[in-house]
C-alpha positions as a Markdown table, in Angstrom:
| # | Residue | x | y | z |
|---|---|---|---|---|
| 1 | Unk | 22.2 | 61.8 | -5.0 |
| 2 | Unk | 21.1 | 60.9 | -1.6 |
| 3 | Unk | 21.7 | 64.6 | 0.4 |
| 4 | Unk | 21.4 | 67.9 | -1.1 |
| 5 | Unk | 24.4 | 70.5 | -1.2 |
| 6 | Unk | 24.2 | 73.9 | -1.0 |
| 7 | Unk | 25.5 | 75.7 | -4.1 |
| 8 | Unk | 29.3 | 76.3 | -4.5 |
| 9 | Unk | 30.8 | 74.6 | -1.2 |
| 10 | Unk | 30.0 | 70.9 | -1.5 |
| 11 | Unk | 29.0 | 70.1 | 1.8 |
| 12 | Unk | 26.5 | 67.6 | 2.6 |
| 13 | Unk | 22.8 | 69.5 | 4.2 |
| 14 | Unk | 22.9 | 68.3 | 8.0 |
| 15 | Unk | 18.7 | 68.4 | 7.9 |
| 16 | Unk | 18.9 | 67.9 | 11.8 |
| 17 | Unk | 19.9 | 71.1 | 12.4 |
| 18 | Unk | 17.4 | 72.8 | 10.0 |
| 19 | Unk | 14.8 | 73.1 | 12.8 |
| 20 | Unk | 14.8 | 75.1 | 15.7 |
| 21 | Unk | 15.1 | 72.0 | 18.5 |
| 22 | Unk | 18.0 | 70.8 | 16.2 |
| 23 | Unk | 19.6 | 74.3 | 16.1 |
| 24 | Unk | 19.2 | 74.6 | 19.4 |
| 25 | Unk | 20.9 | 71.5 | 20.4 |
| 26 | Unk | 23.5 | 72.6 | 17.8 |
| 27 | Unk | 24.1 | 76.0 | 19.1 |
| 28 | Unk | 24.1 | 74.2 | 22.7 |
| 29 | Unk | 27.0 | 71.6 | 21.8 |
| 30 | Unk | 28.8 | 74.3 | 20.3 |
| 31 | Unk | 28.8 | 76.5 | 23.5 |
| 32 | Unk | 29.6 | 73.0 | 25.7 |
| 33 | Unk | 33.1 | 72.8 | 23.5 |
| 34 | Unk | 34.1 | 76.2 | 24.6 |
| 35 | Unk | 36.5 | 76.9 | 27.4 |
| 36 | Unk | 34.6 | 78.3 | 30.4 |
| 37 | Unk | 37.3 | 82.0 | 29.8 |
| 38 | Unk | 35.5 | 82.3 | 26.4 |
| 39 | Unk | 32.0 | 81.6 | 27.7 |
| 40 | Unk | 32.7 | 84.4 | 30.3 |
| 41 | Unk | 33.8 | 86.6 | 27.3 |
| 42 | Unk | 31.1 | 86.0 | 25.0 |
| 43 | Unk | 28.6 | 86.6 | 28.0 |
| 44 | Unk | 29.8 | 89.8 | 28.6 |
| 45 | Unk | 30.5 | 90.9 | 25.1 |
| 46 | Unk | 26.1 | 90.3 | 24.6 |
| 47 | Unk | 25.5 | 92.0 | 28.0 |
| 48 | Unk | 27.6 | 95.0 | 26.9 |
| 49 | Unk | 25.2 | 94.5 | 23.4 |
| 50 | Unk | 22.1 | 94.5 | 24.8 |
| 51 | Unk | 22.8 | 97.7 | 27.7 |
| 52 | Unk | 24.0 | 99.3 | 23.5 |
| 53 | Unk | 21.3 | 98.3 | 22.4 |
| 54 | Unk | 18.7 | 99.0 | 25.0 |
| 55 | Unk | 19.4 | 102.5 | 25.6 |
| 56 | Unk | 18.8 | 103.3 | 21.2 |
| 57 | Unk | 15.5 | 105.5 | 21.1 |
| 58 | Unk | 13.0 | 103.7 | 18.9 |
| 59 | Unk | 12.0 | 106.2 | 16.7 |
| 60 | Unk | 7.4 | 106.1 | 17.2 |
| 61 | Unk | 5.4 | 105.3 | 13.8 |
């Protein structure tokens, strides 16, 4: 049993990614494979998000 599997799916653990500079670099490869029309997209789908977002009154404790 050299690499542990998550329970149910039987895929191997990829430790790199487990830490944020390996997350990061995964999260960064997986943009790089995406065509630059869906990069667009996705940047304006979290800009739209965030304008949402930003303009929710946060209720004062």
């Amino acid at each position: 049993m050299s690499e542990a599997t998550p329970a149910g799916d039987g895929q191997a653990v990829n430790w790199e990614l487990t830490s944020f500079a390996g997350a990061r670099r995964e999260q960064l490869r997986r943009w790089s494979r995406l065509p630059l029309r869906q990069v667009i997209l996705a940047l304006e789908e979290m800009e739209e998000l965030g304008k949402r977002l930003g303009s929710v009154p946060v209720p004062k404790v």
